[in-house]
Structure formats: C-alpha cells, structure tokens
N, C-alpha and C positions, 0 to 999 in steps of 0.2 A: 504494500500500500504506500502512495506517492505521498508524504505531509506536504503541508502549506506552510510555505514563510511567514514567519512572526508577525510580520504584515499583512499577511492575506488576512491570517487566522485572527486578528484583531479587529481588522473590518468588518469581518464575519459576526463576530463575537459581537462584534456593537450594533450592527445593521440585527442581529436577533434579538438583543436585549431591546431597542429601540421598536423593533415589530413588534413585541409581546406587550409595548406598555401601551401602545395604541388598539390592545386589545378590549373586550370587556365594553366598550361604553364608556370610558373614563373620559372625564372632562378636559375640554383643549389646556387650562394652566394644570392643572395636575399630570396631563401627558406631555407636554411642556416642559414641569420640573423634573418629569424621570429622565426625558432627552437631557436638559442642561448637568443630571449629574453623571448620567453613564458619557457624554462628551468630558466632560471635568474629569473622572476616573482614569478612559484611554488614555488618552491624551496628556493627561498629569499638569491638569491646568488649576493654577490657585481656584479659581472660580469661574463659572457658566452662568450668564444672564437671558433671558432671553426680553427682548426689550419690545417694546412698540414705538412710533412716531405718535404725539395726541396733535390732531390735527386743530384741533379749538384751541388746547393750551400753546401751541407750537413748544412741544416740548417732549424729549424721549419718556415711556415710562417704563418700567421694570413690571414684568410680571410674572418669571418664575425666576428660582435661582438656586443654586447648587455650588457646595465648594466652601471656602473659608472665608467668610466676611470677615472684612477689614474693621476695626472701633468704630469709625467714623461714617459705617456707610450707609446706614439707615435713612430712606428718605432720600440720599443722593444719586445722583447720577456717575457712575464710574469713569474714573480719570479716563482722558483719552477719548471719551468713549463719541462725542459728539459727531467728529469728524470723518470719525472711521465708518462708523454705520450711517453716515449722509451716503457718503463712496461706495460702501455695499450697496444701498437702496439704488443708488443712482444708475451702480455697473450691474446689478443684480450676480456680482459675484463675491466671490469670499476676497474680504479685507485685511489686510497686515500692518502693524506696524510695533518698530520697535522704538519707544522713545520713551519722555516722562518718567514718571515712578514704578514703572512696570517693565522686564527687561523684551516681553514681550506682547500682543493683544492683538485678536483676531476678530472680524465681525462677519457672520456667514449669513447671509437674506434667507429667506424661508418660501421660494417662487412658485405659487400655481397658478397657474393660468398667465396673467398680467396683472396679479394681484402679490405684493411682498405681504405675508401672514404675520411675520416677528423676523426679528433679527439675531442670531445667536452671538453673546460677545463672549470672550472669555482671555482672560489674562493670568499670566504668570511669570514669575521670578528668577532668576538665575542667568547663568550664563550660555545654557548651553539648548541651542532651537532644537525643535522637533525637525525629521527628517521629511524631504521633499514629498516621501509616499504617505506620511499622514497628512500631510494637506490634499492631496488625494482622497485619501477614503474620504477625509471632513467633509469635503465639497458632494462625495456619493451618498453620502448620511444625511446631507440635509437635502436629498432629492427626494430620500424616503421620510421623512421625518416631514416634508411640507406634505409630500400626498396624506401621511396619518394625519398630521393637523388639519386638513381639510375636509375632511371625514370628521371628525372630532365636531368642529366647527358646524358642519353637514347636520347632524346629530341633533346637536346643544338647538340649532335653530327651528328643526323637525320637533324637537324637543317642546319648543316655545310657540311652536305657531297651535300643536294641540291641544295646547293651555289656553291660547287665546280663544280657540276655538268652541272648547269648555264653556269658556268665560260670555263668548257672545249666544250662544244659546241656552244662558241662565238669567242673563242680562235682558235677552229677548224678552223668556218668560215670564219674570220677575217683572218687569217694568210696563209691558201692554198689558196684564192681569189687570191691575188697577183702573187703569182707562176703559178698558173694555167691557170690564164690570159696572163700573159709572153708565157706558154709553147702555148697554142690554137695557140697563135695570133702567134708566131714564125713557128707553124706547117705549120698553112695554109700560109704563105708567102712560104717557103719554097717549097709545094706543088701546090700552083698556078703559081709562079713566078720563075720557076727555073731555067728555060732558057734564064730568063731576068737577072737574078742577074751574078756579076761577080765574080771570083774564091774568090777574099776576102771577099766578102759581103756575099758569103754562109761560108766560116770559121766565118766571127764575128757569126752569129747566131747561127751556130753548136755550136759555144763556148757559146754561152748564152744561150742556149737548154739547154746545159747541166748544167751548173750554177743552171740552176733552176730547173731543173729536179734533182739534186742533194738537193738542197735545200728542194722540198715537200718531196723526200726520209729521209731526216734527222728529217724533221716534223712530218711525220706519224711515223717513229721509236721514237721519243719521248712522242707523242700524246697516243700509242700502248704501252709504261710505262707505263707513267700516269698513264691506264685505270688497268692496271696489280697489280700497286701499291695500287688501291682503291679496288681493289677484290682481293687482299691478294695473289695473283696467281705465284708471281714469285719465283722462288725456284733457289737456288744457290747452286752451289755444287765446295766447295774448293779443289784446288790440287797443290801439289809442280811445281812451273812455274817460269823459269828463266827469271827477270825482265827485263833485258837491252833489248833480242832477240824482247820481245814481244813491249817494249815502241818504241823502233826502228821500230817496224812496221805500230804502231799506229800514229806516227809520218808521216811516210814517205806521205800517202795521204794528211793531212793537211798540212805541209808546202809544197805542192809541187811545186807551183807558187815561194817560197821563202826557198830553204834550209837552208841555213844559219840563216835562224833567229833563230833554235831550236837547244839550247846545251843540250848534254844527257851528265850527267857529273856521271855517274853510273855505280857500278862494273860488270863485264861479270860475275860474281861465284857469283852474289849477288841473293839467292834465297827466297820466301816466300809461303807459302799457302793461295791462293787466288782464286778465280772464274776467268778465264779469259773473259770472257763474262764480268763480271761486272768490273773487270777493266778497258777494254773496254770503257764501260759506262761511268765510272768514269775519266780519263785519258784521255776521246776525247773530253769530257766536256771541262775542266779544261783547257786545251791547245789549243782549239779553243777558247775558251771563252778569255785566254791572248792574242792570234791573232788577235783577231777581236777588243777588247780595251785597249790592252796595248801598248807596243812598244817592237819591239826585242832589247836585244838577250829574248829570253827567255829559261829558263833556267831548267830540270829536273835534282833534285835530288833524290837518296834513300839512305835509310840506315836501318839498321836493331840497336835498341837502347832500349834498358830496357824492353824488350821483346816483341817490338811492332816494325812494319812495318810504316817506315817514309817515305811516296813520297811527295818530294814539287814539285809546279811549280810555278814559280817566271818569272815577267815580270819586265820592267822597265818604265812602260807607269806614269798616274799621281795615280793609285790607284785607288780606290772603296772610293765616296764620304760618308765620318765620317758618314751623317745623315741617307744612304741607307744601313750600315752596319748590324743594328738590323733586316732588312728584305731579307738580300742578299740570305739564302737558302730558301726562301717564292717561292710556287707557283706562276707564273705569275705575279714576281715583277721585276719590270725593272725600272732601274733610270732614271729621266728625260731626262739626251742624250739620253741614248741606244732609247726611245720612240722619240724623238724627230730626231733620226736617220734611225727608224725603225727598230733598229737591236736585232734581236732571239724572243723566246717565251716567258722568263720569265720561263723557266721546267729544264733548264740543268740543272741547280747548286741542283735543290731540289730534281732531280731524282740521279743525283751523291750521292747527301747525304743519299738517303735510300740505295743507293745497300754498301756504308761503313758502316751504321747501320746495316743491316742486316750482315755484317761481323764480326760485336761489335765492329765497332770501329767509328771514325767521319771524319769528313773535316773541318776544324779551317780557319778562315783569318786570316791573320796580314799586315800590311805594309808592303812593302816590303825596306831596308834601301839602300842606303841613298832615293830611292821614287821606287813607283814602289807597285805591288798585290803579295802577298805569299799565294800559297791556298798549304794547307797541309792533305793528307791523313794518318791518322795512326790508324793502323788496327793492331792485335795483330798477332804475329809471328806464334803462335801456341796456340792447345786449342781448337782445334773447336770439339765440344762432339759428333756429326754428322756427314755423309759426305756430309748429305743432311741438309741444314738447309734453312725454308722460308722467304722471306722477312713479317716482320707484315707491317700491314695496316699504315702509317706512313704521317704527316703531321708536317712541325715546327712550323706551329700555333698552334699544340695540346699541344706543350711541356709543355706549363705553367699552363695546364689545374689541376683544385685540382686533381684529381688522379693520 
C-alpha cells in the first residue's frame, strides 16, 4: 500500500474534519468556529477568525474564532487585519502578509457564487512560515468550507422562512377572527331585526359595519404584502409625482373623523421619483400608525436634501418605548400597549420599510423633540437605472445575518 505525504494526508485530515462539522444541521457560526479551529490546529496558527465586512457600520466584525486570544482582544479588530481582508474580498483570493506585531497573517474569502460568505484571518508568531503546499490545501479548504457554509446559510434561512410562515397563518387567524365576528354578528342583526331596530341603532351598526369591514380590508391588503414580499413578487415602477396633491389625498381618508389633527407643511412644486403605489404603502402606514399612538397635530414634512427624498411624519404622543426601538421594523412586533390594546398586526412598519428599500432608500426613527415619534422616509431623488425595479425578498431580522 502506497502512503500519502505528510501533506496530502493533512489536507485530507482537514478537508474531513471540516466535512463532518458541516454535518448534522449545525448553524453557519458554530460551523464556522469548528472550520477556524481545525485551520488554527493544521496549520499551527496563534489564532483563526472568521470575520464579516458590516456594510451599515463600514466596519469588519468577528464572528467565530478559535486559537489563543490575545488580553486585549475583546471587542477589537485584529492587528493587520483591515487591509489584508479589503485585498482578499477584492482579489477573492487568499491574502499574506508578514508585518506588525505578528511574524505572520493570512486572510482566505469564503467564495460562492459572486457572493464572499466570511473571511478567514488567522495569525501567528515566530520565525519560521509554513510551507508553499499549505497555502495550497488552505486555499482547497476554503473551496469546501464556503460550499458547507452555504448550505448552513441555505438551512438557517429555510429555517426562518417556516417560522414566518407559522407566524403569518396564526396572525391570519388570530386577527380576521375578530372582525369577522363583528361583521357576521352585525349582519345578521341587521337582517333579522330590522324592523325592530330604530333609525339610530341601525346608523350605530352601519357605522360599525363599516369600521370593521374597513379594518379586514386593510388586513388582507397587508396580509397580501406580506405574502408578495416573501415571493419576491412585487415590482415597483418609479415616476415623476407631485408630493403634496398625492399626501393630500392619502390623508384625507385617515383623518376623516378628525381633520385637523394632520398638518401637510409641504411645497405644491415639490416633486420626486417615486412609485405611487408604494408610497401609498408607505405614507398610510406611517400616519395611521401616528393616529392611532401618538397625539395630534401630527405633522408631514418633505424636502428634497443632498440628493435624497426626505418625508417625515412626526407626532406629539409619548414616543416609541427606548426598549421596542431595536424591533420597531420586525414582522409582527408590537409593544406591550399596542398588545395589550389590541391595536394593528405588527406588518405596517416592516412592509413600509421594504417598499423604501426597494427604492434604495430606508425609514429611520428618532424622537421626536421636545416628545413625540419622527419616522422619516429618504429615498434618493434620482438614479433609478430601471423603470422597473423589484422588491428583493427582505426581512430586518436578516440584516445582521454574516452575508
């Protein structure tokens, strides 16, 4: 029987330790950390990171790691490390350098498709480099180590969408139950009792008919998002639209029990490139959602500023509580009044926020001063490379996701 050079039989050794951990189901950083310690092991490296780029904070982050941390390295970014892994993402290939505090440090991308997954860093001491055919296997290791992570990833998302899926048909049930019960039960009164009832007490019901008939209307058109958002189906098509005519319009149904509560403090010649349809969406969220927890006046503005499209809507109520703020554009997240009130789905604010992503742009909170909600659309003036552009598949629980 022929043996394998110390080199083959390493590669080997690692390319099967490296298969077995992406077995099972195991989550992309825990499959991650078994890759950065069996690299750290072979290879006799102080330590294996595997990093990401955060593309909001412009800044690397660390999410598994293997090896002997340094005192100081909690929270930091590893010496060197900036540079080297800009040049792997850039060349999509494995990075070297020997400089700094470290006698040596490698940055390897993590490539599928046209997407870098993670970056592996890893550094170490001494004087004397590894041999030409361990940068070999390295660079073979992480050909299999991005298809596992890609699977992993594959998974975790397969994972998440039949949670959501869960979620929208409890959310369904849960929430027409109520309306529909209102509408039946007001039906049949109406239709058994018609003759009995007097001229006011068929006004209150007509009035509550409609309430709530208006109510499963706004449910199923949100519900009918939703479902659009996760099959990637909604397509927006921007066009020059004069913003006051149309916010005026959107307005005028939701405050109509209360004009006065909504100020349009917006120029008539103030124009942008937008979907009206998804402004719409966006803009009857946002202003229902102040009416229904804030306090009037509440307040639209726009303005057109550094080449981006600003619409605020500001209320004067108490705010959006500090601790609900990290989950305010979350599917199906409602803070403990609005639950404890009953009031909305937990969809408006996260379906607002894809039809502004899908325009490149976002919806920001802030306080509003001196108290009060500020939600702000800004969506860029111009630039749209399409006339057609589609909404992608979007969740802001994915944001933080390594990819």
């Amino acid at each position: 029987m022929i043996g394998l050079a110390p080199d083959r039989r390493k590669t080997l050794d690692l390319v099967q330790r490296i298969s077995v951990a992406g077995r099972g189901g195991v989550t992309a950083p825990v499959f991650l950390e078994d890759v950065c310690g069996a690299v750290a092991e072979a290879f006799d490296f102080d330590s294996v990171a595997a990093m990401r780029y955060d593309t909001e904070a412009e800044e690397e982050r660390e999410i598994a790691f293997a090896g002997r941390a340094p005192a100081d390295r909690a929270g930091r970014e590893p010496t060197a490390s900036v540079s080297l892994l800009a040049e792997a993402r850039e060349t999509e290939n494995l990075a070297l350098v020997s400089a700094g505090d470290v006698a040596l440090a490698f940055a390897l991308p993590l490539i599928s498709g046209d997407r870098c997954l993670a970056v592996l860093y890893g550094t170490r001491g001494g004087t004397v480099s590894p041999p030409e055919t361990d940068w070999d296997a390295l660079a073979s290791v992480g050909v299999i180590a991005a298809t596992l992570l890609e699977d992993a990833l594959a998974r975790e998302e397969m994972s998440e969408h039949d949670m959501l899926k869960s979620e929208f048909v409890a959310l369904a049930a849960h929430e027409l139950r109520n309306p529909l019960s209102s509408i039946y039960g007001i039906s049949v009164t109406l239709d058994d009792r018609a003759d009995e009832l007097a001229d006011s007490q068929r006004v209150t019901l007509l009035d509550a008919l409609r309430e709530q008939t208006t109510r499963t209307r706004n449910l199923v058109e949100q519900l009918l998002d939703l479902s659009r958002l996760d099959l990637a189906a909604i397509h927006i098509s921007p066009e020059p639209l004069l913003l006051r005519p149309k916010i005026e319009e959107l307005v005028r149904p939701l405050a109509d029990a209360r004009p006065d509560a909504v100020r349009i403090a917006v120029r008539s010649d103030l124009e942008a490139v937008v979907d009206p349809a998804a402004l719409d969406r966006m803009l009857s969220n946002l202003i229902a959602n102040s009416l229904r927890h804030g306090k009037p006046p509440v307040t639209i503005t726009a303005e057109g500023q550094d080449r981006h499209l600003r619409l605020a809507v500001e209320d004067r109520g108490g705010g959006v509580p500090r601790e609900f703020v990290p989950r305010l554009f979350d599917r199906f997240a409602r803070s403990s009044e609005s639950r404890g009130r009953g009031d909305g789905s937990g969809l408006g604010l996260a379906i607002a926020q894809a039809y502004a992503r899908a325009h490149g742009g976002e919806i920001v909170y802030e306080p509003a001063m001196p108290h009060g909600a500020r939600f702000e659309v800004v969506i860029p003036l111009r630039g749209y490379g399409d006339t057609q552009r589609v909404i992608e598949r979007s969740d802001p629980r994915h944001r933080n996701r390594i990819h």
